[in-house]
Structure formats: C-alpha cells, structure tokens
C-alpha positions as CSV (number, residue, x, y, z in Angstrom):
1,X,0.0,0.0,0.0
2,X,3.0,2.2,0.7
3,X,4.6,2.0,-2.0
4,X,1.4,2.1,-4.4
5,X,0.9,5.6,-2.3
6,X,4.6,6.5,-3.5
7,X,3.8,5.9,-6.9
8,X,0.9,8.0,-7.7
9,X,2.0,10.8,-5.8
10,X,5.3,10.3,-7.8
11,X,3.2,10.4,-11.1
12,X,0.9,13.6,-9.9
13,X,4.0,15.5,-9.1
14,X,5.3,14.8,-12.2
15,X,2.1,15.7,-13.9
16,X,1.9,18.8,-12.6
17,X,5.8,19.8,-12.8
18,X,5.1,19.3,-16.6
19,X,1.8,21.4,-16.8
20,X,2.3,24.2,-19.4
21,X,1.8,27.7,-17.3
22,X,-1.7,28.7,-18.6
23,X,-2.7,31.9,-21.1
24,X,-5.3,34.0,-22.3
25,X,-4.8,32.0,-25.7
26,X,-6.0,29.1,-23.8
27,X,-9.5,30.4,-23.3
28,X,-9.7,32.9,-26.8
29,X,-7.7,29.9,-29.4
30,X,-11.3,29.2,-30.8
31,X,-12.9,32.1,-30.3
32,X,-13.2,35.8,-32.4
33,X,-14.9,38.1,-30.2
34,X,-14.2,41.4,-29.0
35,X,-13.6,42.7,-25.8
36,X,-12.7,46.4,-24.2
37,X,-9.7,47.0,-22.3
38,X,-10.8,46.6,-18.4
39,X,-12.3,43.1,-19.6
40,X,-9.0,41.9,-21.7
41,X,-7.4,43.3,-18.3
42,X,-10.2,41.1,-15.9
43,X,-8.8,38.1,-18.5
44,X,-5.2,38.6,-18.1
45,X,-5.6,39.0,-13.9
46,X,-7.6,35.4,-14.6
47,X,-4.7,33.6,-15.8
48,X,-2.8,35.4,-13.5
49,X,-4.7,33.3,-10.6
50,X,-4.5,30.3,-12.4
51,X,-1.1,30.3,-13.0
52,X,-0.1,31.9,-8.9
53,X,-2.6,28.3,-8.4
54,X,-0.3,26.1,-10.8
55,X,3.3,27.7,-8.8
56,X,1.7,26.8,-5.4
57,X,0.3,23.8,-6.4
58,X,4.0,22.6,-7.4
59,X,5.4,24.4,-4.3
60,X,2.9,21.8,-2.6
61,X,4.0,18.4,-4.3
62,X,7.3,19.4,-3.6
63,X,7.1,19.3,-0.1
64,X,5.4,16.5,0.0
65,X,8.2,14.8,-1.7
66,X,10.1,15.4,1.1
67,X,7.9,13.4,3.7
68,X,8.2,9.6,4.3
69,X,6.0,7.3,3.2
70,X,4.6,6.6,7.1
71,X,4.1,10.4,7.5
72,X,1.8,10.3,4.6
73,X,-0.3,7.5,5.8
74,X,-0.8,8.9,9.1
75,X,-1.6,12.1,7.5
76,X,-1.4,14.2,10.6
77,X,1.9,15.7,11.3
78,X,2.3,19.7,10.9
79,X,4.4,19.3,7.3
80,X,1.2,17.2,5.8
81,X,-1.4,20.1,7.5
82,X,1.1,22.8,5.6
83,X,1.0,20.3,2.3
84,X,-2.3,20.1,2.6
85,X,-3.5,24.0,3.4
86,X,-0.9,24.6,0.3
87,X,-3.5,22.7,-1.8
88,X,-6.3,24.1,-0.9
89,X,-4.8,27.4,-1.5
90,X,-4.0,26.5,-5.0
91,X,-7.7,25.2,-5.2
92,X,-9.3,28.4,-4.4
93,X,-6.4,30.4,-6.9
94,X,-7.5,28.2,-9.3
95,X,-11.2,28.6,-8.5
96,X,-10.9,32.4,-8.5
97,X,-8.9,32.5,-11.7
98,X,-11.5,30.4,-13.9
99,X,-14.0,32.2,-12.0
100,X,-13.0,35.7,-13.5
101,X,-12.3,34.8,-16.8
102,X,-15.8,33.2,-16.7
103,X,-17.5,36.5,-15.4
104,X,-15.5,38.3,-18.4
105,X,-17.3,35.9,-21.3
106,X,-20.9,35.8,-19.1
107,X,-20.9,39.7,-18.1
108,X,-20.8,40.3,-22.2
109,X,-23.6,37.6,-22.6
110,X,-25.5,39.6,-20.6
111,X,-24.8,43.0,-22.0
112,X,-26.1,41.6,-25.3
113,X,-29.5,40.4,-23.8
114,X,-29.7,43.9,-22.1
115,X,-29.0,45.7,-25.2
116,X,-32.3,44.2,-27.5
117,X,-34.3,45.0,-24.3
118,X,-33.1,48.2,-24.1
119,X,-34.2,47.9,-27.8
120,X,-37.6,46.4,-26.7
121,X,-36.1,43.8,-29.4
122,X,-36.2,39.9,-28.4
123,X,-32.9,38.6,-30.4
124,X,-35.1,35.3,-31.7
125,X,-32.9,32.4,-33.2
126,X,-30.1,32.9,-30.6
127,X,-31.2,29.7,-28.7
128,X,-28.1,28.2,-29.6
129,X,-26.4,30.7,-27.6
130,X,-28.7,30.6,-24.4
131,X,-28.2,26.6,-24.6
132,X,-24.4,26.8,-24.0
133,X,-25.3,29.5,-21.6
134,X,-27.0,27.1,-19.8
135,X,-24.6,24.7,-20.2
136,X,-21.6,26.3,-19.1
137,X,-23.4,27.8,-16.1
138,X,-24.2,24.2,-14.7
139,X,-21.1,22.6,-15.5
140,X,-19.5,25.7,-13.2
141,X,-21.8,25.0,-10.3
142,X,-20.5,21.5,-10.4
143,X,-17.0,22.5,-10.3
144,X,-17.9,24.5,-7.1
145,X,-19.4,21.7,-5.6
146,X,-16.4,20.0,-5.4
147,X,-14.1,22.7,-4.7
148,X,-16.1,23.3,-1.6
149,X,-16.1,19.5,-0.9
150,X,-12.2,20.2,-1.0
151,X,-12.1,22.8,1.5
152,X,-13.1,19.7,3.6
153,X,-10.4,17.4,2.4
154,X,-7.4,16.0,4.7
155,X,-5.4,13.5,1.9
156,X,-3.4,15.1,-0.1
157,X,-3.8,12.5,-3.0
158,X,-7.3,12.6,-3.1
159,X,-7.7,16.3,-2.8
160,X,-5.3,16.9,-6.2
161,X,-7.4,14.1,-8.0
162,X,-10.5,16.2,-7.4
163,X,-9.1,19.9,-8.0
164,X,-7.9,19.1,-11.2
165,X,-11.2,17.4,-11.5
166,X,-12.7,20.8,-11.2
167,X,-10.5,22.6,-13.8
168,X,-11.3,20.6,-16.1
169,X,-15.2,20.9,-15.0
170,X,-14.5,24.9,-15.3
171,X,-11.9,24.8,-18.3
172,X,-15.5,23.7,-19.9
173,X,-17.6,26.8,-18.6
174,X,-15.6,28.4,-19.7
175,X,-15.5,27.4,-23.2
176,X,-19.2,26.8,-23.4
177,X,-19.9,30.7,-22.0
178,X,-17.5,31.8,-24.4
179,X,-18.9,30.2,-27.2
180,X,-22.0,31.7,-26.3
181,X,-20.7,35.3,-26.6
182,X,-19.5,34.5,-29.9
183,X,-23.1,33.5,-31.1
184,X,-24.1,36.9,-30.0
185,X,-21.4,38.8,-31.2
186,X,-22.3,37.3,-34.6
187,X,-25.6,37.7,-34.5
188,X,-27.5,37.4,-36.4
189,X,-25.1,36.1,-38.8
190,X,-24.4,32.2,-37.8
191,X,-21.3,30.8,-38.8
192,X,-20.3,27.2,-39.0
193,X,-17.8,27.7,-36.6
194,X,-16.7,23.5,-37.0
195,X,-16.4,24.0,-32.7
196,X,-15.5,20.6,-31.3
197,X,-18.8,18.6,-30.1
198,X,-20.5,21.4,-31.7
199,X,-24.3,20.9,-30.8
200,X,-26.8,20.3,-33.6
201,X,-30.0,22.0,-34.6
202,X,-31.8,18.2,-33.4
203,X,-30.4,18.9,-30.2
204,X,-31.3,22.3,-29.4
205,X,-35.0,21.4,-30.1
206,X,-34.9,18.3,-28.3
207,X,-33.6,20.3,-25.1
208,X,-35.6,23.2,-25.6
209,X,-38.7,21.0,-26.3
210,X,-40.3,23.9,-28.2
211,X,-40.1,23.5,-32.4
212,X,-40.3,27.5,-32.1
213,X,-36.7,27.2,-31.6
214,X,-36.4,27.0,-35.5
215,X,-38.4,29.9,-36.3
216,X,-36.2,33.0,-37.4
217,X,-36.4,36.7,-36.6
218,X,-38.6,39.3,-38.5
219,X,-36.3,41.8,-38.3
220,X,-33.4,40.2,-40.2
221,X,-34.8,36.8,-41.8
222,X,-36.7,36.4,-45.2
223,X,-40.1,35.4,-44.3
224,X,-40.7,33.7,-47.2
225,X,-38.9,31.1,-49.7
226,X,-36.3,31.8,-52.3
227,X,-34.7,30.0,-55.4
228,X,-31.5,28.8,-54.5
229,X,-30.6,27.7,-57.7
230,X,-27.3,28.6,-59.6
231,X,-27.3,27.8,-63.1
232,X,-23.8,25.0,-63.3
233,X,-20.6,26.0,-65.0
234,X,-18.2,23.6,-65.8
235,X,-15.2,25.9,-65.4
236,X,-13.9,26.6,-62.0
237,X,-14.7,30.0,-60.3
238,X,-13.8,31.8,-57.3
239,X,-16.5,33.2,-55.0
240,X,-16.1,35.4,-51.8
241,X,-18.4,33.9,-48.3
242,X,-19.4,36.9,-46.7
243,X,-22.4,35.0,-44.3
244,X,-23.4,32.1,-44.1
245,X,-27.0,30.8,-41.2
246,X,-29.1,27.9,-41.2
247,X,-32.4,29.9,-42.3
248,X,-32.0,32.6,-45.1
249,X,-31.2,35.9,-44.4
250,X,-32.5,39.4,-45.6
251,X,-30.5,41.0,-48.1
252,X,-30.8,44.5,-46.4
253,X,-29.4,43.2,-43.2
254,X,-26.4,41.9,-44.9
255,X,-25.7,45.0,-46.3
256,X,-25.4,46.3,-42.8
257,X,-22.1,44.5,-42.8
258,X,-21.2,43.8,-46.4
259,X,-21.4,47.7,-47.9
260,X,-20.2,46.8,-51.2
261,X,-22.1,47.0,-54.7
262,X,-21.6,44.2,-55.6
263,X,-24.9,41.2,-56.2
264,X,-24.9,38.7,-53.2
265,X,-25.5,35.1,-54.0
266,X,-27.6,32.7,-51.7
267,X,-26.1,29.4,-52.0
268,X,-28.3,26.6,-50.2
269,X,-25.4,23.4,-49.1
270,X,-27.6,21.0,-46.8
271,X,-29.0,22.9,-44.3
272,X,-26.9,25.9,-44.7
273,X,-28.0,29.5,-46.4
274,X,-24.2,30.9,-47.7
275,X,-23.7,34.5,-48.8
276,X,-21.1,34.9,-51.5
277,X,-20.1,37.8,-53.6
278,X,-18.1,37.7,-56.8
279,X,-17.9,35.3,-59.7
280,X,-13.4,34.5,-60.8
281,X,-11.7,32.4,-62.9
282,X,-8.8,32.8,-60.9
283,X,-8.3,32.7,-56.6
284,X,-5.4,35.7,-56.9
285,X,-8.7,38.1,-58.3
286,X,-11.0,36.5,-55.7
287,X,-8.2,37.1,-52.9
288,X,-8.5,40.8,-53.8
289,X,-11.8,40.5,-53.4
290,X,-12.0,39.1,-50.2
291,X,-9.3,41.5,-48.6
292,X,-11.5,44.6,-50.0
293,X,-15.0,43.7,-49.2
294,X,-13.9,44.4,-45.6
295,X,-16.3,41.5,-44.0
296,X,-13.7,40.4,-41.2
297,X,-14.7,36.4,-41.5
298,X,-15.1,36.6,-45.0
299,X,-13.0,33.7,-46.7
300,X,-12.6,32.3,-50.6
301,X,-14.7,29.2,-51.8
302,X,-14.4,27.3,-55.0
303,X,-16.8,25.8,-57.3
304,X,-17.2,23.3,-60.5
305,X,-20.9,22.4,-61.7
306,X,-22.4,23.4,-58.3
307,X,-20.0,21.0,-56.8
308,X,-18.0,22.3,-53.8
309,X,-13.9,22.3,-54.5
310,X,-11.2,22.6,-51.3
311,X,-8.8,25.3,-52.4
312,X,-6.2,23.3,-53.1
313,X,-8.4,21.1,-55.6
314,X,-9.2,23.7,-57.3
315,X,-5.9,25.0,-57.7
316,X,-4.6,21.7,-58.9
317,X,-7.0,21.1,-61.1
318,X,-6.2,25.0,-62.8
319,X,-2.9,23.4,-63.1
320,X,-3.6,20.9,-64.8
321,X,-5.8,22.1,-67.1
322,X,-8.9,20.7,-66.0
C-alpha cells in the first residue's frame, strides 16, 4: 500500500511539474470576439490566478516529496497540514482565476441580452447561444461543488485528483460561456464555426422541447422562400463567403455589414443558407476581393458544376488544365 501511495504521488507530481503555465490564448484559441480594455485586463488577472494556483500547487507536491512514506499514511503531522493548506490554497487560486475569466465571457452575454431589451427587441434564433449558456453555467456550479467538498479534504492525494477534477469541470464553462458570446457577437449572422462537439439543430429542439426554436427573426430573416438555384458552370470559379445561417437571411441586413455594390448570391449546401459575392476564374482576383470587401470572417470558396472544391483542388486542377 505504501509504495502504491509512492507511486501515484510520484506520477501527480510529475504531472503537474510538466503542466504548461496557462494563457489567455488558452481560453480565446477558438474564439473571435471582441472585448474592451478593463475586460481583456479582468482576462489577463484570470490567468494570473491560475497560474499563482499552478506555482503553489507545485510548491505543494514538492514538499510533500520530502515526507516519508509513514508520514503520509498517518496524514497528521504539521508538514502534511502545511502540504495540505498549500492545496487548498491553489484550489481556491484556481477557483478564483477560472471564475473571472468566466465573469469576463458571461458579463458580455448579458450586455447583449440587455441591449435588444433596451431595444424592446427579443434577439429570436439565438437559442443556440442561451443553450451553451445554460450549459456552461451548470457545468460551473458543479466545479464548485467539489471545490467546496475540498475545503473539507485531509489526503493530499485525493484532494489533487478532485481539484484538477474541477478545472477541467471549469476549463468547460468556460468554453461553453465563451462560445455563447461568440453566437451573439455574430448575430444574427451564424457561422459554421466546426467547434468541437459542436451541438446540432436536433439537439437544441430536443432540449428546448419547443419547435419554435427553429423559427427566425422578422427583423433580419426572409419570411418567405427563395430560389436557391445557380445555373452549373463547368469551369472553375472563385467566390467570396461573406455569411453564411441555417435559415435565409434578408438582403438588407447583410448590407449592414457587407457595404459593397456588388450582387450577393444565396447558396443553399444542406442545411446551410451561404452569402457569396463575386464570380473568378482565378483565386489571386478573388483574394482581392475578399481582402477589399472588408467582412472580417469573409474567406474564398471554390466551385465546378455546383460541386464544392477545397482550395487546393481547385488550384490543382487549374494546373492541370482541367
């Protein structure tokens, strides 16, 4: 038993002397939103917290490096107590740090919910947001259920198992939260942002039980059907994505981000409406357009007979003559 107690707190110590210091790139990798200064500065003091947790954390395993094997069985002389209020320390660093940077990503959810009241406007078709709202705001309250569970905790073992059990309960709030922000900051413009676990349209309705969840806004959503069809041409062309939602879009309201001249295209792929501009035989003229149609998540796509082409298909098959 002693020396199976050896070895795992051998293999958490070195765990955790190998942990990467944490960064705001760690919470912002998948995510383009935008933030003011005093929130980018609430992020930064975040990962300050985590990473103060992560140094005393280490400072912790360290120490108990140092005591025997009997010592840590017993678990009661005053090095173990310091080893183990060290811990908890870290915990609550940690659970202060992820705490923040969750505030940052929720406080902005919020200041988009109280801006269309503000508006007397209800921001219909955001459901996806509010679901991983939702989500990331029980997945926290679990974490701190289990960091307070720590606070109670007298094993030093067992009470690393479950604080890292927590980060990674929070790491997830925080993602979800963030992700949430993004769908508002993009609204209401949906991207397919090809997330990780992504949740599906099937899923939101089955969790809202309410098929209303699929009905779009008036303010920005055509109200009634359009032909989607674009006549097939067997060369290759260029097109700039400008938007892109899973119900079609007004063209007004895309002008209030695209303010170009040029004629927007609806292209219907599955069960996504996408908004392209331009018409190329060649990607170096469509790159110019895309760089001077100043839509920030605008990007090039390729087609052949109404087929879709990666890039780099398309560019071979210009090469080779097809």
């Amino acid at each position: 038993m002693k020396n199976y107690l050896t070895i795992l707190l051998y293999f958490i110590f070195l765990s955790c002397c190998n942990a990467q210091q944490f960064a705001v790139s760690d919470y912002r990798k998948e995510l383009n939103i935008k933030l003011d200064i005093i929130d980018e500065k609430r992020l930064e003091k975040g990962v300050e917290s985590l990473n103060d947790g992560l140094a005393l954390e280490n400072e912790a395993l360290g120490n108990l490096e140092s005591i025997d094997d009997d010592e840590k069985m017993i678990g009661i002389s005053s090095n173990y107590t310091k080893v183990i209020k060290k811990l908890i320390d870290a915990s609550e660093l940690y659970k202060e740090g992820h705490g923040l940077i969750y505030a940052v990503f929720s406080d902005n959810c919020t200041k988009f919910i109280g801006l269309n009241k503000k508006m007397n406007h209800y921001a219909s078709g955001t459901n996806k947001a509010k679901y991983y709202e939702i989500k990331g705001s029980n997945t926290l309250e679990k974490s701190v259920r289990i960091r307070n569970i720590i606070l109670q905790a007298n094993k030093a073992e067992w009470l690393q198992y479950k604080m890292h059990e927590a980060i990674e309960l929070e790491k997830l709030a925080v993602r979800d939260v963030g992700r949430a922000l993004q769908i508002y900051q993009d609204f209401p413009v949906e991207y397919n942002y090809g997330w990780e676990n992504d949740v599906t349209p099937e899923q939101l309705a089955i969790f809202f039980n309410n098929p209303s969840v699929k009905l779009p806004p008036e303010d920005a959503f055509l109200k009634k059907p359009v032909d989607v069809t674009i006549a097939p041409e067997e060369k290759i062309i260029f097109r700039v994505q400008i938007a892109a939602h899973t119900v079609p879009l007004e063209t007004d309201y895309i002008r209030t981000f695209y303010t170009g001249t040029d004629t927007i295209k609806q292209v219907l792929e599955g069960k996504w409406y996408k908004y392209q501009i331009g018409s190329f035989d060649s990607f170096e003229s469509a790159d110019s357009m895309q760089k001077s149609c100043r839509v920030p998540r605008a990007f090039i796509v390729a087609y052949q007979n109404n087929k879709r082409l990666s890039i780099k298909e398309a560019l071979a098959k210009l090469k080779a003559g097809q």
